[in-house]
DSSP file (Angstrom, degrees, kcal/mol; ACC not computed):
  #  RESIDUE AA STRUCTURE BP1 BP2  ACC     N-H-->O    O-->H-N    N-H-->O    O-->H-N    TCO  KAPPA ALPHA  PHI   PSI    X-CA   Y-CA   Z-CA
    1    1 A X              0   0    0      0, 0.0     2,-0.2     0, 0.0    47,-0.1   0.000 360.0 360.0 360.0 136.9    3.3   20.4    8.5
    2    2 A X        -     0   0    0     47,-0.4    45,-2.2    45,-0.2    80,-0.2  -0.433 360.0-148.9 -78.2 137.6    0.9   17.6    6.8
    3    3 A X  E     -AB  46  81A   0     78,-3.5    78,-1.0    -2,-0.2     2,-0.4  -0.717   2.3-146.2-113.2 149.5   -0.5   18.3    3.5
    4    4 A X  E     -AB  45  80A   0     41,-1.7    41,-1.9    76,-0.3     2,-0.4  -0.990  22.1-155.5-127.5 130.3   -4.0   17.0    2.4
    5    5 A X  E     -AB  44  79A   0     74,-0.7    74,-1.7    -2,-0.4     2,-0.4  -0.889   4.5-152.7-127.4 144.8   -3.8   16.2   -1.2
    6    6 A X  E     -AB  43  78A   0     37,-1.0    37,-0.8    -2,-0.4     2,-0.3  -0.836   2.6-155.9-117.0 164.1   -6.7   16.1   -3.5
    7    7 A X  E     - B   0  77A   0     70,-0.7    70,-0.5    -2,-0.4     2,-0.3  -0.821  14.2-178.4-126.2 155.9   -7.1   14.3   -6.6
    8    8 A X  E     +     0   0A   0     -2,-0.3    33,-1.5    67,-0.2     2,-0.3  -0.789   7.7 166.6-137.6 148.5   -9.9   15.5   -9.9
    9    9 A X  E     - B   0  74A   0     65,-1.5    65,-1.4    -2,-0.3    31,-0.2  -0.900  37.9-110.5-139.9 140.0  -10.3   13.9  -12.3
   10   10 A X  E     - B   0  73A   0     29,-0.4     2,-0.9    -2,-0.3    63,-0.3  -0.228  56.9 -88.5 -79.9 158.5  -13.3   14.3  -15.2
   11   11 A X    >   -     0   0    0     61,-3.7     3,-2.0     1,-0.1    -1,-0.1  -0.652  31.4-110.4 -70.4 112.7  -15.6   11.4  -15.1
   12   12 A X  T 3  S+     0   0    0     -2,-0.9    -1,-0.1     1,-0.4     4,-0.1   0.337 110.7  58.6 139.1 -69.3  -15.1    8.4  -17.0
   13   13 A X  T 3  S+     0   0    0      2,-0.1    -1,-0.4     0, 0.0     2,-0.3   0.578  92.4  93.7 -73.6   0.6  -17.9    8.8  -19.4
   14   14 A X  S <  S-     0   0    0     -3,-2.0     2,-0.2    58,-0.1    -2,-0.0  -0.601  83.3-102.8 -84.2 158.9  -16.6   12.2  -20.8
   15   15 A X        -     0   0    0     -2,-0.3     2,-0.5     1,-0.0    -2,-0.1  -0.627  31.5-157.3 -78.4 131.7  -14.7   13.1  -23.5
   16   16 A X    >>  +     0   0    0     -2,-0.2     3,-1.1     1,-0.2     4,-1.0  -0.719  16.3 173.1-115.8  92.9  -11.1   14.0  -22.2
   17   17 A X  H 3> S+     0   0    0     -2,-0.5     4,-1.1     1,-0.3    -1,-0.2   0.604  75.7  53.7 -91.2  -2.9   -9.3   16.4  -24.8
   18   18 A X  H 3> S+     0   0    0      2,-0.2     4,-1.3    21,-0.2    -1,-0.3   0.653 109.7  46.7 -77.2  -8.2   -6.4   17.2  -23.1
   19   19 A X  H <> S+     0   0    0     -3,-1.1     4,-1.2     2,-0.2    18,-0.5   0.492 111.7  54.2-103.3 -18.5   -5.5   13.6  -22.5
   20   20 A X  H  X S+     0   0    0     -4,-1.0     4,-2.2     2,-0.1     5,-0.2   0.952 111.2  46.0 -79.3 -25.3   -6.3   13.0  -26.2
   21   21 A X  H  X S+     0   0    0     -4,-1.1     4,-2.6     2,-0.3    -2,-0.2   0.931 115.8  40.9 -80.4 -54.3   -4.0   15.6  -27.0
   22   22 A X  H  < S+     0   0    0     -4,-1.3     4,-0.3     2,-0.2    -1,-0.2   0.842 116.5  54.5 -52.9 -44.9   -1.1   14.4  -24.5
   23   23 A X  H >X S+     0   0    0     -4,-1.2     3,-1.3     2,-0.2     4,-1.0   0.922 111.3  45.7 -91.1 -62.1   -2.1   10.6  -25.8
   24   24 A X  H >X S+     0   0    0     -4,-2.2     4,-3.8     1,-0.3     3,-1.6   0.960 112.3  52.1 -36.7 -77.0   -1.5   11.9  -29.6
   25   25 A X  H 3< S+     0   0    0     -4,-2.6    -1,-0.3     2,-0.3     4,-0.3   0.513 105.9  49.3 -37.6 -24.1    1.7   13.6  -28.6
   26   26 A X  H <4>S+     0   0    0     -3,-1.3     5,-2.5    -4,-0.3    -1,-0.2   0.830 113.6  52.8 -90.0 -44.6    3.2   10.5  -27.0
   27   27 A X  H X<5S+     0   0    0     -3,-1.6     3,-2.1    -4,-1.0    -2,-0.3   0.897 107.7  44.9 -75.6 -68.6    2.2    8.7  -30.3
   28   28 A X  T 3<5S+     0   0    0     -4,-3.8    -1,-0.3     1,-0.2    -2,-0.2   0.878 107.7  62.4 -69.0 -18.6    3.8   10.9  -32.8
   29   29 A X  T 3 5S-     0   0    0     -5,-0.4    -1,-0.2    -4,-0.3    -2,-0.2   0.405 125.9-102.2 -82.1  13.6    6.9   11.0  -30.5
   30   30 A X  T < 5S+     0   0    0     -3,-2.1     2,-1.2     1,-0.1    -3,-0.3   0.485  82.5 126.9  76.9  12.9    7.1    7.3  -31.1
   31   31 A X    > < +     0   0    0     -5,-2.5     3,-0.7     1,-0.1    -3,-0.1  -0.578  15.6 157.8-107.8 104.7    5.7    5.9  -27.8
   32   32 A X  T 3   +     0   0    0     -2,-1.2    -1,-0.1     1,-0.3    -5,-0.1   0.192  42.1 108.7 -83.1   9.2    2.9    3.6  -28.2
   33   33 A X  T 3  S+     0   0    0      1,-0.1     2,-0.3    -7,-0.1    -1,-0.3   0.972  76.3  56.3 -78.1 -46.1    3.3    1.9  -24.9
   34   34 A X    <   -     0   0    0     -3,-0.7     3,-0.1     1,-0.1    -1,-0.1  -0.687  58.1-166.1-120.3 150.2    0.0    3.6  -23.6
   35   35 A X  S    S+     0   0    0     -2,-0.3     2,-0.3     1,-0.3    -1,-0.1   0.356  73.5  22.8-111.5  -4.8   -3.3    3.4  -25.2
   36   36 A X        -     0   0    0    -13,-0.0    -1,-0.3     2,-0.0     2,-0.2  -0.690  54.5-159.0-163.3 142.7   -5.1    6.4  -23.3
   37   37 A X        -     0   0    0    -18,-0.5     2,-0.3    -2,-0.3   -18,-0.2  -0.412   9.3-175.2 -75.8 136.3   -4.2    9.3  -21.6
   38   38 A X        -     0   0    0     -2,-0.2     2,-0.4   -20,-0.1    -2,-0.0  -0.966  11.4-155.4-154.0 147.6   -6.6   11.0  -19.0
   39   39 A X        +     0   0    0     -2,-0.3   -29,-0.4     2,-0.0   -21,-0.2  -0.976  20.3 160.4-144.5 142.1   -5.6   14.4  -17.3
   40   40 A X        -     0   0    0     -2,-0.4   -31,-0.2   -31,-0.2     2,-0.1   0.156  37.0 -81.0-111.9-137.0   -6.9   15.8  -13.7
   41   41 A X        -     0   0    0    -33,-1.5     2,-0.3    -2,-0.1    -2,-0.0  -0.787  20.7-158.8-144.0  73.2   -6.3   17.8  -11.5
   42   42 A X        +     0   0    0    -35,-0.1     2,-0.2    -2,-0.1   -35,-0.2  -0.627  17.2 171.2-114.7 122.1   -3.8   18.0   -8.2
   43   43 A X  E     -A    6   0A   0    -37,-0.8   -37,-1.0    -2,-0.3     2,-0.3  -0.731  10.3-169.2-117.3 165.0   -4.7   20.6   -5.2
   44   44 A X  E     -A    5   0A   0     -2,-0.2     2,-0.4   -39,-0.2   -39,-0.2  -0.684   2.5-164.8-179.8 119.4   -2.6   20.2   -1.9
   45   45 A X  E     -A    4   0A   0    -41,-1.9   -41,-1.7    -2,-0.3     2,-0.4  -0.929  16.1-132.8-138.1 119.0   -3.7   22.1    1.0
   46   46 A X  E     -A    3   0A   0     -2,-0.4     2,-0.5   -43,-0.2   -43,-0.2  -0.684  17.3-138.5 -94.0 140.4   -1.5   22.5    3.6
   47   47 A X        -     0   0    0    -45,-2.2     2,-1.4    -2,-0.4   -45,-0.2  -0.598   5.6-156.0-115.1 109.5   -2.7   21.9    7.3
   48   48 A X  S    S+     0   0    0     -2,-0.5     2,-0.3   -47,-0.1    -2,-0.0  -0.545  77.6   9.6 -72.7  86.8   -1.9   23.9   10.5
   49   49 A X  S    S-     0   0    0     -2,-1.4   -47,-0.4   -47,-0.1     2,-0.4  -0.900 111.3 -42.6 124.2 166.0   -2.4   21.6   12.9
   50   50 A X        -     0   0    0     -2,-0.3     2,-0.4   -49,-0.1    -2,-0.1  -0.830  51.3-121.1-106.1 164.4   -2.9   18.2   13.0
   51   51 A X        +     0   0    0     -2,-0.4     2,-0.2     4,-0.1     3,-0.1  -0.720  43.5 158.7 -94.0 130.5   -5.2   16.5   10.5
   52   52 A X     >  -     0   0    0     -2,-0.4     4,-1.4     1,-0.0     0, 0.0  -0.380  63.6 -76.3-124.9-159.4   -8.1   14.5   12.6
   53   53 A X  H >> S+     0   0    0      2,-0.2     4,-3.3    -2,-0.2     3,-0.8   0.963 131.0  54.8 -74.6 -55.5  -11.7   13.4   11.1
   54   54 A X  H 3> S+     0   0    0      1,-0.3     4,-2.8     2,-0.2     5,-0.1   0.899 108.5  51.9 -50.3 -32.8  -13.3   17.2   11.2
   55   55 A X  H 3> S+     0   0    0      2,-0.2     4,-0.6     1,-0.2    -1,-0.3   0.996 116.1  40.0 -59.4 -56.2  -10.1   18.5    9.1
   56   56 A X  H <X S+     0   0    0     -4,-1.4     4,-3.0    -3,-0.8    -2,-0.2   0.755 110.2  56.2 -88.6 -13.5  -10.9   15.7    6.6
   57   57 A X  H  < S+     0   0    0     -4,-3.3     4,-0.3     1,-0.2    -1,-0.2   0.909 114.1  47.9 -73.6 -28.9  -15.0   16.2    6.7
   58   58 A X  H >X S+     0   0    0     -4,-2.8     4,-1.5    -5,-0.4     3,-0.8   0.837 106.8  51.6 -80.6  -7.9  -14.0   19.6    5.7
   59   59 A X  H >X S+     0   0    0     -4,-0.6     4,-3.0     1,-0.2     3,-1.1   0.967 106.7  51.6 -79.8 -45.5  -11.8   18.8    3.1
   60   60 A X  H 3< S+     0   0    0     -4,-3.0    -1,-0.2     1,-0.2    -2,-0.1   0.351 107.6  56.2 -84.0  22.9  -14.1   16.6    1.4
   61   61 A X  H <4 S+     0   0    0     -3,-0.8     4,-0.5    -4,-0.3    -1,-0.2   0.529 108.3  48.0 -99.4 -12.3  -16.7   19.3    1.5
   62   62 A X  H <X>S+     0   0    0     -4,-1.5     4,-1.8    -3,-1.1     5,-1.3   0.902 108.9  51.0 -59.7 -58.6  -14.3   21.6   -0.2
   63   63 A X  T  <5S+     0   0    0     -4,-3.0    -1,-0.1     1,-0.2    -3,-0.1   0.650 109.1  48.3 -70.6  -1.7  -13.5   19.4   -2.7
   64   64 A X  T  45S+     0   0    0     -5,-0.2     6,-0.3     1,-0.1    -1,-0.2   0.615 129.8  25.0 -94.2 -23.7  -17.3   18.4   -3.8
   65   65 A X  T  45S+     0   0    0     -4,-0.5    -2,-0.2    -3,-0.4    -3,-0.1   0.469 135.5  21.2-130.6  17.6  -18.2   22.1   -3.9
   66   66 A X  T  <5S+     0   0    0     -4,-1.8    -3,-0.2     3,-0.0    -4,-0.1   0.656 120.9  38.2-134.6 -48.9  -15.0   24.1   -4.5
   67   67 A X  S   <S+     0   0    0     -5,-1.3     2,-0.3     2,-0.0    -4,-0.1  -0.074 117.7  48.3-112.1  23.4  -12.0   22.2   -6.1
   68   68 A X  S    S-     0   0    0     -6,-0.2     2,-0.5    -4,-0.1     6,-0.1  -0.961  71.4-136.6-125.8 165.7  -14.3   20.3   -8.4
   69   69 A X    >>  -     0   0    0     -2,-0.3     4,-2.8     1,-0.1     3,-0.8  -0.908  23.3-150.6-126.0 119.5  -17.2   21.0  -10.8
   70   70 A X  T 34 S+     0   0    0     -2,-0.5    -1,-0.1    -6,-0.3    -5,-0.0   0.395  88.1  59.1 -54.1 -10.9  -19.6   18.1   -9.9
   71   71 A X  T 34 S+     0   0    0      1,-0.0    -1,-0.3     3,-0.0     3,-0.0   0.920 122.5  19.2 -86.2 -55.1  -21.2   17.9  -13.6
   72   72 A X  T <4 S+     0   0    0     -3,-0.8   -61,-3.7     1,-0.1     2,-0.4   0.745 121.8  45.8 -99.5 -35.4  -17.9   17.3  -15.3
   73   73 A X  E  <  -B   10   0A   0     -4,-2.8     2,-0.4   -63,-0.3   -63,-0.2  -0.928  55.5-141.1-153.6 124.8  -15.6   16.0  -12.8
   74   74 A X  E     -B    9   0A   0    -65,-1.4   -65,-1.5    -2,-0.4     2,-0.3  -0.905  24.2-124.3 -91.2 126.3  -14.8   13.4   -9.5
   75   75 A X  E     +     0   0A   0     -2,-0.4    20,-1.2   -67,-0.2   -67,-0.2  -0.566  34.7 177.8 -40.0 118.3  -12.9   13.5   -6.3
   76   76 A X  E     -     0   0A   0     -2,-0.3    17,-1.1     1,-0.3     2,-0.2   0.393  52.8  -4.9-119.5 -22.3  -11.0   10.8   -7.0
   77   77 A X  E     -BC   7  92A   0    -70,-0.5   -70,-0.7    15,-0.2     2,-0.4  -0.649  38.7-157.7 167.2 145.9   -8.9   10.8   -3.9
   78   78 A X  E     -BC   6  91A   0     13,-2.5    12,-3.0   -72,-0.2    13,-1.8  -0.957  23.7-176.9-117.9 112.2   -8.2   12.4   -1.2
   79   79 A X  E     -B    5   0A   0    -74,-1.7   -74,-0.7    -2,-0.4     2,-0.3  -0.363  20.7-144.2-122.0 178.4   -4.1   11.5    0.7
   80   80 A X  E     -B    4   0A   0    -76,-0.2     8,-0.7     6,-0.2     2,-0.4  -0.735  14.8-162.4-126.7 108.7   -3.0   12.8    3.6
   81   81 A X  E     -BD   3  87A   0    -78,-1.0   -78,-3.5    -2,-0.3     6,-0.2  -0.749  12.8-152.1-100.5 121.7    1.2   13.6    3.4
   82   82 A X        -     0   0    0      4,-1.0     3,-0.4    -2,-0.4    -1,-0.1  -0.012  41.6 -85.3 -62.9 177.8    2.9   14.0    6.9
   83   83 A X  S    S+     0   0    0      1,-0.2    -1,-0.1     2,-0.1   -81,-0.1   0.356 123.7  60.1 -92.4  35.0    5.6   15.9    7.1
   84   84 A X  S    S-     0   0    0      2,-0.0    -1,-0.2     0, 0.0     3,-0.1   0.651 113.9-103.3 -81.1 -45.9    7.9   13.3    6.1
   85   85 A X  S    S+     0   0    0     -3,-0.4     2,-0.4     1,-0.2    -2,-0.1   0.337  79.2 137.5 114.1   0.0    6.6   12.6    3.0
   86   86 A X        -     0   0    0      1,-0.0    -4,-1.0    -5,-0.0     2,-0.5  -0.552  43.1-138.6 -85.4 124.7    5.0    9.6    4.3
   87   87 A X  B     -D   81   0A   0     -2,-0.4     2,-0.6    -6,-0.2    -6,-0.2  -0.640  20.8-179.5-115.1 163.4    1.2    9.0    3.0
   88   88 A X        -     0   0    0     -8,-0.7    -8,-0.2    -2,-0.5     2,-0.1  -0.904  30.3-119.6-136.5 116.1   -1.8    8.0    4.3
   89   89 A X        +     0   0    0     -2,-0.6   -10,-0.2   -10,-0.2     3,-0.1  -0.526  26.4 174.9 -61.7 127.8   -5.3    7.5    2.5
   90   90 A X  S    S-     0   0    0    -12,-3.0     2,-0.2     1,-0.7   -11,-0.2   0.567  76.2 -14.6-126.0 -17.5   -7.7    9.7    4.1
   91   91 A X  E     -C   78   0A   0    -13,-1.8   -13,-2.5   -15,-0.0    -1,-0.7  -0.834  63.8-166.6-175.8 149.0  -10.6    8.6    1.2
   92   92 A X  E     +C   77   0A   0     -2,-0.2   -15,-0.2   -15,-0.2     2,-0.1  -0.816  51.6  30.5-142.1 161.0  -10.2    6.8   -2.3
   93   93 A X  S    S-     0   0    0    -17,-1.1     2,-0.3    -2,-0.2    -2,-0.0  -0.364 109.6 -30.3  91.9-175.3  -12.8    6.5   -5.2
   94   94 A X        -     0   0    0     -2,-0.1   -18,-0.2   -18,-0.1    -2,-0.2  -0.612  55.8-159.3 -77.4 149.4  -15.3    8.8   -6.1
   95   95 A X              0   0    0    -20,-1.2   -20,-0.1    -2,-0.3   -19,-0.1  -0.362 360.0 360.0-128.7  66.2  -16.4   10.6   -3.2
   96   96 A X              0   0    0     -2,-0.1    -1,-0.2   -21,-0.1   -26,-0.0   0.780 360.0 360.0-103.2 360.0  -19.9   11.9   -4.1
């Protein structure tokens, strides 16, 4: 069965403290290779059926008014994984 996978992430211009905290953490454990940290959000909603356009116009109306909070936070991408494992971009970016 094909999985629809959602991405959140909080928006750019916010403060992110769990990704300073993880980013800190990395730092006192002696790895400096990355200079910021940012931490979302992963949903994956599994599909009865196969996924056409209506499947994914509902999905990206779930994820703007259910799986995200639109103040804080962007859809950031939206995947679609057969049931291979194989993936497919079903929408990328912000999707507001």
């Amino acid at each position: 069965m094909p999985k629809i996978v959602v991405d959140v992430m909080p928006k750019a211009e916010l403060l992110d403290p769990q990704g300073k905290a993880v980013a800190g953490a990395l730092s006192r454990l002696g790895n400096d290779t990355f200079s910021d940290v940012r931490v979302g959000k992963r949903f994956e909603l599994t599909v009865d059926g196969p996924v056409d356009e209506t499947v994914l116009a509902s999905v990206r109306e779930i994820a703007d008014e259910l799986l995200s909070n639109s103040v804080i936070e962007d859809v950031v991408g939206i995947t679609v994984v057969d049931g291979n494992g194989a993936h497919s971009a079903a929408a990328s970016g912000a999707l507001a």
